[in-house]
C-alpha positions in Angstrom: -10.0 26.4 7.5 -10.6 23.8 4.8 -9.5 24.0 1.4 -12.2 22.9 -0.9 -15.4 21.3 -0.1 -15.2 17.4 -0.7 -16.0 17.1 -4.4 -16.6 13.7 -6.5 -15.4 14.2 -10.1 -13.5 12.4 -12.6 -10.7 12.1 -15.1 -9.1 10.0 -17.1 -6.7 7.6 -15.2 -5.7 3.6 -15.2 -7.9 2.0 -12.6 -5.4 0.4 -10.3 -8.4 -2.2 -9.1 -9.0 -4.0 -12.7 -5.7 -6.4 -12.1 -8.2 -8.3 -9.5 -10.6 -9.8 -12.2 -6.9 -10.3 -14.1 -5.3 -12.2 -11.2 -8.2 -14.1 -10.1 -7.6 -16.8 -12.8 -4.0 -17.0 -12.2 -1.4 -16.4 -9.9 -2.3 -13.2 -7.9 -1.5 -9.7 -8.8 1.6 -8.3 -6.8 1.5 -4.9 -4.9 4.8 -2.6 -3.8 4.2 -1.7 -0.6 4.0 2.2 0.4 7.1 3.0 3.0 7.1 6.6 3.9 10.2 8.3 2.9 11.4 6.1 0.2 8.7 5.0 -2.3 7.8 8.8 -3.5 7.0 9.1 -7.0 10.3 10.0 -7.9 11.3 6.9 -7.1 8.2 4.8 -8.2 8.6 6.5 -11.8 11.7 5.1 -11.8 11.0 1.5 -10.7 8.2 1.6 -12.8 10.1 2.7 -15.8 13.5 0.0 -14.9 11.3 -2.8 -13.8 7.4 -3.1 -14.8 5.4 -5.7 -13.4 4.1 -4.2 -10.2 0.2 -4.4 -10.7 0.0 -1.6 -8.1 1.8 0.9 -6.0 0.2 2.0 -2.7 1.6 5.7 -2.2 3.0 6.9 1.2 0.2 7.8 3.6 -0.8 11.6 3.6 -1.7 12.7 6.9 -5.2 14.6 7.2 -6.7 16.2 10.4 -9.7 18.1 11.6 -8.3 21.2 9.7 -8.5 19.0 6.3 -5.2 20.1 4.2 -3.0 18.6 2.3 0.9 20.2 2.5 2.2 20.9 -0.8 4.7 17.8 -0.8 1.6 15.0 -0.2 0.2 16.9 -3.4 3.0 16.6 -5.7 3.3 12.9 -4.7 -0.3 12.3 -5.8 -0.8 14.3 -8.6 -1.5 12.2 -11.6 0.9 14.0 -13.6 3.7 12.9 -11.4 2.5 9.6 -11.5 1.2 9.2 -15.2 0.8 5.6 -16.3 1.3 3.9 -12.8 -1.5 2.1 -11.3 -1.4 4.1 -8.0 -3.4 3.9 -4.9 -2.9 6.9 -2.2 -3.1 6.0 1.2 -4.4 8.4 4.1 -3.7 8.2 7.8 -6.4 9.7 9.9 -8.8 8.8 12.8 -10.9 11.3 12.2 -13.8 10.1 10.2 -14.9 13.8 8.2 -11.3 14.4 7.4 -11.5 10.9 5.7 -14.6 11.1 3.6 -13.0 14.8 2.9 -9.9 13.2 1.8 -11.8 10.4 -0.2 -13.0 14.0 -2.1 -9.5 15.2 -2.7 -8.7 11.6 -4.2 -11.7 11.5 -6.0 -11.2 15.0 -8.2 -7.6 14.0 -9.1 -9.3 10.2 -10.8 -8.7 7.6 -8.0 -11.0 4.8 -7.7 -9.8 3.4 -4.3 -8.0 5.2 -1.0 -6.6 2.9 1.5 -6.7 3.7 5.1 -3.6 3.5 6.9 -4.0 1.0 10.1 -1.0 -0.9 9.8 1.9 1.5 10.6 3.6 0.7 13.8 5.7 3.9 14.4 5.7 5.6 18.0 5.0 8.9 16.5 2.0 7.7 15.1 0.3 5.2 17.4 0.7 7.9 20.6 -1.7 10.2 18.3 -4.3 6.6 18.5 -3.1 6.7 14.3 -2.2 3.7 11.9 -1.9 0.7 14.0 -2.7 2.5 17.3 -6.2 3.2 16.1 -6.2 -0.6 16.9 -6.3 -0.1 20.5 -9.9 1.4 20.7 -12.0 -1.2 18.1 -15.3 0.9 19.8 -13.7 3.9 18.3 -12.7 2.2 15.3 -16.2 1.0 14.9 -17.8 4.6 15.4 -15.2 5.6 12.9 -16.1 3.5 10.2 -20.2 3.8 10.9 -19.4 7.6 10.2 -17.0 7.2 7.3 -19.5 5.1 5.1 -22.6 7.2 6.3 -20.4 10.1 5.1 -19.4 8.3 1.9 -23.3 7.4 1.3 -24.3 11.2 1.7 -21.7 12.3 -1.0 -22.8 9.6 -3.2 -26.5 10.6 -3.1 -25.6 14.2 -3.4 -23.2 13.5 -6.5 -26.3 11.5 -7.8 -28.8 14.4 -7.0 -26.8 17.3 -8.1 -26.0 15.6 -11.7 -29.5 15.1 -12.2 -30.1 18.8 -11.0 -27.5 20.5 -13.4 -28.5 18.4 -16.4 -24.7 16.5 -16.8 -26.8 13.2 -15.8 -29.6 12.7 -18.6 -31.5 9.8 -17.7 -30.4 8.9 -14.2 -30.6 5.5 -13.3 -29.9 3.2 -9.8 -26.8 1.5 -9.5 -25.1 3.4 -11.9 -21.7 5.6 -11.3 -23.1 9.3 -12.5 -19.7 10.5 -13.8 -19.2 7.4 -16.1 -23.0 7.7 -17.5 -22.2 11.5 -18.1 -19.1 11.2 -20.2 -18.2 14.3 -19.1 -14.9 15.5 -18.0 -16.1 17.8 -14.5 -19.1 15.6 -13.8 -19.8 14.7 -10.5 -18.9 11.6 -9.2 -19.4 8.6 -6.7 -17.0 8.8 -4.1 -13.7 6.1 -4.0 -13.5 2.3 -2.8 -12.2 2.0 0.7 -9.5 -0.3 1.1 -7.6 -0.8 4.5 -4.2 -2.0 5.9 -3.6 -3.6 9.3 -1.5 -4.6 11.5 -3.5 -7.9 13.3 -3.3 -6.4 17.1 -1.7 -3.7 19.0 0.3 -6.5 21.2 -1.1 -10.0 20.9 -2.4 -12.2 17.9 -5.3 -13.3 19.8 -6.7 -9.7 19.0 -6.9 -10.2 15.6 -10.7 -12.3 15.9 -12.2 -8.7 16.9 -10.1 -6.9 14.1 -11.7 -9.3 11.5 -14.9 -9.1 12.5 -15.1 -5.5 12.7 -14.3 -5.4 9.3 -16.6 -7.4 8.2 -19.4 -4.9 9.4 -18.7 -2.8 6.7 -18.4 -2.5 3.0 -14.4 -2.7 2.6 -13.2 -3.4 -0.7 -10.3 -5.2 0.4 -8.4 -5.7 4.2 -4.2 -5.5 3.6 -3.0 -8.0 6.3 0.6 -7.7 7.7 0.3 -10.5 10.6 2.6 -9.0 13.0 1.0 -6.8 16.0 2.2 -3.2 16.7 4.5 -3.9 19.5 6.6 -5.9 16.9 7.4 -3.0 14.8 9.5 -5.2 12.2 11.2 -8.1 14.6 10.3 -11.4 14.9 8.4 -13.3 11.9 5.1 -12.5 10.1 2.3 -14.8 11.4 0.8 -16.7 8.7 -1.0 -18.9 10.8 -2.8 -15.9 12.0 -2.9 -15.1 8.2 -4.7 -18.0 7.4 -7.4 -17.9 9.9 -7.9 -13.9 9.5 -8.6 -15.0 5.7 -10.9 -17.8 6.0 -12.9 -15.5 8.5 -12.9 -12.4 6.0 -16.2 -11.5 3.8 -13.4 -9.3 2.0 -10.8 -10.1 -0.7 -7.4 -9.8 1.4 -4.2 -9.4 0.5 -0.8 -10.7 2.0 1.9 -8.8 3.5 4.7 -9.3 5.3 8.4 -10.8 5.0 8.7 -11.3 1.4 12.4 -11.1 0.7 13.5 -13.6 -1.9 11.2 -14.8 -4.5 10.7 -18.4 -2.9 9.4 -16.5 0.3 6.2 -15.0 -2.4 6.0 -18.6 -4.0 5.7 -20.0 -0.4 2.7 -17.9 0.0 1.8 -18.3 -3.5 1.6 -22.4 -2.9 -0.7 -21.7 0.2 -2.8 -19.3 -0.1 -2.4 -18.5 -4.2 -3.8 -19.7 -7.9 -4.0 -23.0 -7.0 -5.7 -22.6 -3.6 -3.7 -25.3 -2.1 -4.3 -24.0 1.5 -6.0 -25.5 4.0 -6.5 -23.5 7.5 -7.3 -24.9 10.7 -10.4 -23.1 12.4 -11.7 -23.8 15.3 -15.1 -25.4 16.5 -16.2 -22.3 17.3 -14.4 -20.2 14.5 -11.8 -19.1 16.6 -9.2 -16.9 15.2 -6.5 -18.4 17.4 -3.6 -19.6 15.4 -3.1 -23.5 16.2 -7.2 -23.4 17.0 -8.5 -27.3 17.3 -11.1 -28.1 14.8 -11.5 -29.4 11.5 -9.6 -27.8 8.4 -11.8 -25.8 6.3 -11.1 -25.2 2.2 -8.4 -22.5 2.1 -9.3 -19.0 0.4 -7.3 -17.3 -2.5 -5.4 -14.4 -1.4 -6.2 -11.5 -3.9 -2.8 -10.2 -3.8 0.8 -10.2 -3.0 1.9 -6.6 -1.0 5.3 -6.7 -1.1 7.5 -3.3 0.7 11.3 -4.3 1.9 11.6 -6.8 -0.4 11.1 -4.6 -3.3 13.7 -2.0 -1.6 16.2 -4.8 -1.5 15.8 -6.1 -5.1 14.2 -3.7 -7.4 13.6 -7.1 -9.6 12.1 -9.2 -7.2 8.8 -9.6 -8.7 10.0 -10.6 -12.4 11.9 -12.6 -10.3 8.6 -14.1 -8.5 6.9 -14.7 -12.1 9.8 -16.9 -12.9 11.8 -14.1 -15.0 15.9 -13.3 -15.3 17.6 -12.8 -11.6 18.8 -9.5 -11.0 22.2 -8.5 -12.3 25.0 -6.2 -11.0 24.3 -4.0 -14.4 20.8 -3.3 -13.7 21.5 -2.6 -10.1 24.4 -0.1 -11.0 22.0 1.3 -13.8 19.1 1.8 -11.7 21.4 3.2 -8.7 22.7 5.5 -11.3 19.6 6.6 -12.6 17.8 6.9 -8.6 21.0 9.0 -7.6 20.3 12.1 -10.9 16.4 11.6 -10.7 17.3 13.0 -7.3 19.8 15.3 -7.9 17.5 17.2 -10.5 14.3 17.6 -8.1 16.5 18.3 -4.9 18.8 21.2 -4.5 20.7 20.2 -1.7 23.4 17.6 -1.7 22.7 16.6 1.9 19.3 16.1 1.2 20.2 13.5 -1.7 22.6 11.8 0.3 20.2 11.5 2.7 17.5 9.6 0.3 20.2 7.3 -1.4 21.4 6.3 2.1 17.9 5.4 3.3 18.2 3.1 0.0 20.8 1.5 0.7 19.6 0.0 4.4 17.6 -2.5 1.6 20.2 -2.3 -1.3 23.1 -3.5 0.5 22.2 -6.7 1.2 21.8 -8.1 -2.1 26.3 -7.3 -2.0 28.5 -10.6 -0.9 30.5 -8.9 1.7 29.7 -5.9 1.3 28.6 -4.7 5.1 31.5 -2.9 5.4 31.4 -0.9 1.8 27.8 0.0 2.9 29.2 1.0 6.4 31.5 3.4 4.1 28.7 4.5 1.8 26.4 5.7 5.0 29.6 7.6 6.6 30.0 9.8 3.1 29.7 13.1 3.9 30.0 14.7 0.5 28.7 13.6 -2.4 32.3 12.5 -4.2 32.9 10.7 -0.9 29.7 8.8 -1.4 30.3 8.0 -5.3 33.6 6.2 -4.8 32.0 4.4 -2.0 29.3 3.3 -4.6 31.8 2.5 -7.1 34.1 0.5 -4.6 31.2 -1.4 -3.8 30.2 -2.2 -7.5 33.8 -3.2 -8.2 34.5 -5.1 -5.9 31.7 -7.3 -4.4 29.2 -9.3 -6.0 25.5 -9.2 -6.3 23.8 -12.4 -4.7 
């Protein structure tokens, strides 16, 4: 049993997509990463609040099915009023193609412009279901999936179009334009969202990523996320930037970079390469292979249109004022902003376990920004109460320093 027939409608909200025309002239805009479990919007309120500067957050994937329902906790995590002044994008994780143009509705009537689909996440759970990167496996699927999501998307559109027109909300309909913005009108009908994706380059080898890239490029994608590892990898080994490189010199799409950016040099690296000043050059092949190390001649590197940054961000809250050449981060903040994640918590959750649980999942990423401080952390994940866990935090604070 659905919930609500997919409806196209607006509201007033920030449109996370306008930092593209703002980055295209500089260095590019910088994205936080979505990482299920951590970056709700309790905690992105807070990061938002402590340390501005991400251009957008990607929300953790909400799972949608056949049956076409969201659970109560992917709601809250969207709802604009949880996430009021932050340029957010939700993601959904889905291989069924109605559910998605259903849950391009649900985005839609709460004001977002873009919904990402989710092919990048490597997780067992989700690739045995042929989900995330596992949807990878079957590119004739994939394809058929993507054939029926924009058919789907086009439908919606014309009826949104047809229906304004037919209530009288659109006066003097015209091509081309969005029916909802021409109406000025709070519940007018409305084009359906941009469809952005995230991927993973190949379920186990690289050399999969040439048929990933050009299957994209079949259809109208607003922008391909690329995290250059394959599935198998999970989150060993290194990000392939070679790969990188060639995936984005074969694109028709803007794409964005992701992948092992820890320290801010790691982001300038990328930035040199592939960023404002479009110093890259990528090796493709003769034939346009996708190969990393391809022979051929070098062709003009592309500008990235974005920076997705995930673990990093986890690690050091501060990392992207850090990447635009702003103050490192200090032990003050990061006690502050511990302090603050630790009541934010505390006030929406009504079990101590179940905050201990959350801060300990933070601090796999905050505790190696400590000099020494493995085994403080190795006390700070044993805490079983929460005033065992507080003067493990304070131990830590006082007596290690913040690198």
């Amino acid at each position: 049993m659905t919930e609500e027939r997919p409806v196209f409608m607006t509201t007033e909200q920030t449109d996370p997509r306008a930092d593209r025309a703002a980055g295209a002239a500089g260095e590019p805009p910088l994205f936080f990463a979505p990482m299920e479990g951590l970056t709700g919007y309790t905690f992105r309120r807070l990061h938002h609040r402590m340390f501005p500067g991400a251009d957008r957050y990607y929300a953790p994937f909400v799972s949608v099915g056949a049956e076409q329902i969201l659970q109560n906790r992917e709601k809250a995590d969207i709802d604009p009023v949880n996430n009021e002044g932050i340029p957010l994008v939700p993601q959904v994780l889905t291989n069924h193609a109605e559910a998605f143009v259903w849950a391009c509705g649900q985005m839609a009537r709460r004001s977002y412009r873009e919904v990402n689909l989710n092919l990048g996440c490597p997780s067992g759970t989700v690739t045995a279901r042929r989900k995330g990167a596992g949807f990878l496996a079957d590119l004739d699927a994939l394809d058929r999936f993507f054939e029926n999501v924009f058919d789907g998307l086009e439908n919606a559109r014309s009826f949104a179009f047809a229906e304004n027109r037919r209530t009288g909300r659109l006066r003097a309909a015209r091509a081309g334009e969005r029916p909802c913005e021409e109406s000025g009108e709070p519940g007018a009908l409305c084009t359906p969202p941009v469809v952005s994706v995230k991927t993973r380059v190949g379920v186990r080898d690289v050399s999969e990523a040439e048929a990933i890239c050009a299957l994209y490029n079949r259809y109208p994608i607003g922008e391909v996320i690329v995290h250059p590892r394959v599935q198998k990898q999970m989150y060993t080994g290194t990000a392939d930037v070679e790969c990188f490189a060639a995936f984005l010199e074969n694109s028709v799409h803007p794409v964005v970079y992701n992948g092992d950016i820890r320290t801010a040099e790691d982001g300038r690296r990328i930035m040199r390469r592939f960023g404002a000043c479009g110093e890259g050059i990528v090796g493709v092949g003769a034939s346009g292979s996708l190969l990393p190390g391809a022979a051929g001649t070098a062709a003009p590197g592309r500008r990235i249109s974005g920076i997705m940054i995930g673990r990093g961000l986890l690690a050091n809250p501060a990392l992207i004022r850090e990447l635009r050449g702003g103050a490192k981060l200090s032990k003050e903040e990061l006690e502050a902003y511990h302090e603050a994640l630790y009541q934010d918590y505390s006030e929406r959750m009504t079990s101590e376990l179940h905050v201990l649980h959350k801060m300990k999942e933070m601090w796999s990423y905050l505790g190696e920004r400590f000099e020494g401080g493995q085994p403080y952390v190795h006390k700070i994940l044993m805490a079983k109460r929460g005033d065992e866990y507080r003067n493990a935090v304070r131990r830590i604070f006082a007596e290690c320093g913040v690198q």
